[in-house]
C-alpha positions in Angstrom: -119.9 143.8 -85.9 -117.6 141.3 -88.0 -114.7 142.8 -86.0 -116.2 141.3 -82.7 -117.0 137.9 -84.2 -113.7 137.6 -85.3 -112.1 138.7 -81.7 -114.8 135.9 -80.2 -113.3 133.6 -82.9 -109.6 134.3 -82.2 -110.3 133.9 -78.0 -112.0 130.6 -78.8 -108.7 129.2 -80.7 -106.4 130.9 -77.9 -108.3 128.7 -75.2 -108.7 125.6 -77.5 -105.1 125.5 -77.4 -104.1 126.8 -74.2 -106.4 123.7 -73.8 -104.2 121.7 -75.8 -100.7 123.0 -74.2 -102.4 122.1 -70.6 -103.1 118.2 -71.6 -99.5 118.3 -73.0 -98.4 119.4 -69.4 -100.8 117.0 -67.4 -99.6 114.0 -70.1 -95.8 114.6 -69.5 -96.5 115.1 -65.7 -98.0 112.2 -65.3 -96.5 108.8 -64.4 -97.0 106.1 -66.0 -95.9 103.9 -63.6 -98.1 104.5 -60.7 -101.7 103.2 -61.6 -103.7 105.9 -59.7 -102.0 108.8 -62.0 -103.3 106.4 -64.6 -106.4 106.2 -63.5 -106.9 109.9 -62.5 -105.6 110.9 -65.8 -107.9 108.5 -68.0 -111.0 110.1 -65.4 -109.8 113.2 -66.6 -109.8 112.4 -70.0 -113.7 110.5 -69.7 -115.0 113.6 -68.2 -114.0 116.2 -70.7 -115.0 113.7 -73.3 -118.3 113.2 -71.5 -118.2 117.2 -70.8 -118.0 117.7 -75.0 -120.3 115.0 -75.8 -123.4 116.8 -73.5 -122.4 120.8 -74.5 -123.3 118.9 -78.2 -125.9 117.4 -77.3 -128.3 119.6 -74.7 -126.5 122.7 -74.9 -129.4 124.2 -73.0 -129.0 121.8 -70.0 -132.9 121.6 -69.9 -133.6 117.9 -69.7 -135.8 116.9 -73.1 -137.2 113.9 -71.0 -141.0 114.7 -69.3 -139.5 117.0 -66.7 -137.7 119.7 -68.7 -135.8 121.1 -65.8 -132.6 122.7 -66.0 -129.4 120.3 -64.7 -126.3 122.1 -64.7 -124.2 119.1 -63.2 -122.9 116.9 -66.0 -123.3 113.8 -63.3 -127.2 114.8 -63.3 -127.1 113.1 -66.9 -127.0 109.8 -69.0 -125.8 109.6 -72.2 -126.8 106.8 -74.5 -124.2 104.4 -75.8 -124.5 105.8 -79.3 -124.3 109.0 -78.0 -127.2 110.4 -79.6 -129.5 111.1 -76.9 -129.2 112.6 -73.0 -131.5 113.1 -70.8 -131.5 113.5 -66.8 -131.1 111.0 -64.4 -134.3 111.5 -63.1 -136.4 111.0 -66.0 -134.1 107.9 -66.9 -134.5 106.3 -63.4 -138.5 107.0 -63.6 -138.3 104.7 -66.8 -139.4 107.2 -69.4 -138.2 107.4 -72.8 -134.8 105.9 -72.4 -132.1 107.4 -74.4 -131.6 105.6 -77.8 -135.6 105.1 -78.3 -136.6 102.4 -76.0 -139.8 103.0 -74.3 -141.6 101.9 -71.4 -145.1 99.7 -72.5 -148.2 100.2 -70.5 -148.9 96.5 -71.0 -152.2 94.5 -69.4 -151.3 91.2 -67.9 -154.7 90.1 -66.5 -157.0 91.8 -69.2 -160.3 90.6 -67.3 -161.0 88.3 -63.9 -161.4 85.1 -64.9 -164.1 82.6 -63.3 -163.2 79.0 -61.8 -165.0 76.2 -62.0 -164.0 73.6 -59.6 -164.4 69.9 -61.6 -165.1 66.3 -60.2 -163.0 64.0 -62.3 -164.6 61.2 -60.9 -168.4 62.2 -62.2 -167.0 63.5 -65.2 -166.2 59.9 -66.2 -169.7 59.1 -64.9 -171.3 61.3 -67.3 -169.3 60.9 -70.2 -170.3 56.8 -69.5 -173.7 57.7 -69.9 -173.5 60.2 -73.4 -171.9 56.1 -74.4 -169.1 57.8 -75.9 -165.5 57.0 -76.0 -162.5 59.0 -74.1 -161.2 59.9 -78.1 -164.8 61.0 -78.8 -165.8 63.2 -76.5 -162.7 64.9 -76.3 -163.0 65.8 -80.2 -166.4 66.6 -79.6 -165.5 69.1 -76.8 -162.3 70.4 -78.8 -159.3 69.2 -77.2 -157.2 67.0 -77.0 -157.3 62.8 -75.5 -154.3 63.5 -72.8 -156.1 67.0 -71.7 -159.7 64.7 -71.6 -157.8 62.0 -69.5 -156.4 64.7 -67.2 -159.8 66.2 -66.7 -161.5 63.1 -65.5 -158.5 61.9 -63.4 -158.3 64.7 -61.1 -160.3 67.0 -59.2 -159.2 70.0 -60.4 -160.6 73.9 -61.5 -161.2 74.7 -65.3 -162.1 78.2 -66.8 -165.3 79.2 -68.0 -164.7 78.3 -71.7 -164.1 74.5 -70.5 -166.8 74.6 -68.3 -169.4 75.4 -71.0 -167.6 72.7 -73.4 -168.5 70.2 -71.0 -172.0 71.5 -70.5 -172.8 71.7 -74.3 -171.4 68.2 -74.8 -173.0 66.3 -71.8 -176.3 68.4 -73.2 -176.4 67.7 -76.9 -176.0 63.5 -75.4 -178.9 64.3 -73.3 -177.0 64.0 -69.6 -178.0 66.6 -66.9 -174.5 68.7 -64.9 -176.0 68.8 -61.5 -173.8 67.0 -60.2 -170.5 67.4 -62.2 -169.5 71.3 -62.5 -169.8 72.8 -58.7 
């Protein structure tokens, strides 16, 4: 039994450096002159990098990512910058777990519909006139500020529900009725 691990052994260093001899080869044969050899040999040189990088990393060649299929192709993967994760293109493109941690949130923009009301500037003014109080005053009183008060009553405009029932309780606890002002 030792006897054939050590023949495995011996036929791994034979081929690591007939491996070796053949880069000598390709690097002497190359010219350094013409930039395509260049670039073919530095492509040569990225691939078996890329090659040793993945047989380290997913040895296996079944993805780790949610599909778990088998990708032989070393092109069918991507390698994190760190190069401490791979997974397949497909699970990466599909904006799972991205290699180096980063994950995809499941994030709510609009939590809940939100209802409108549409607000007369002009009777807003009107009512405030009658509750006898000042811009400054009922805009403390409804919890905002005197530019946003001003804005209110210059324009027709919408406001949410939350404003809507500021208003109401203001104009109420002064003893005005909204018929007219929140439509």
């Amino acid at each position: 039994m030792t006897s054939a691990f050590k023949r495995v052994k011996v036929q791994l260093n034979d081929i690591a450096k007939a491996e070796r001899a053949f880069d000598r080869e390709r690097r002497k044969k190359c010219d350094w002159e013409d930039p395509e050899d260049v670039a073919l040999y530095k492509q040569e040189q990225y691939q078996a990098l890329r090659l040793a990088v993945l047989n380290e990393l997913v040895p296996t060649r079944v993805c780790p990512g949610p599909c778990g299929q088998l990708r032989l192709s070393s092109r069918e993967w991507v390698v994190s910058t760190d190069r401490k994760a791979a997974m397949c293109r497909r699970c990466f493109h599909n904006r799972y777990n991205k290699p180096g941690g980063a994950q995809i949130l499941d994030l709510v923009l609009f939590p809940a519909t939100m209802t409108r009301y549409k607000l007369d500037g002009g009777s807003l003014t009107l009512a405030r006139v009658k509750t006898e109080l000042s811009v400054r005053a009922f805009a403390h009183r409804a919890g905002w500020s005197l530019s946003y008060q001003r804005k209110l009553e210059d324009v027709s405009s919408t406001v949410n529900e939350a404003t809507a029932r500021a208003i109401i309780t203001v104009l109420q606890e002064c003893g005005v009725t909204t018929k007219d002002i929140l439509q």
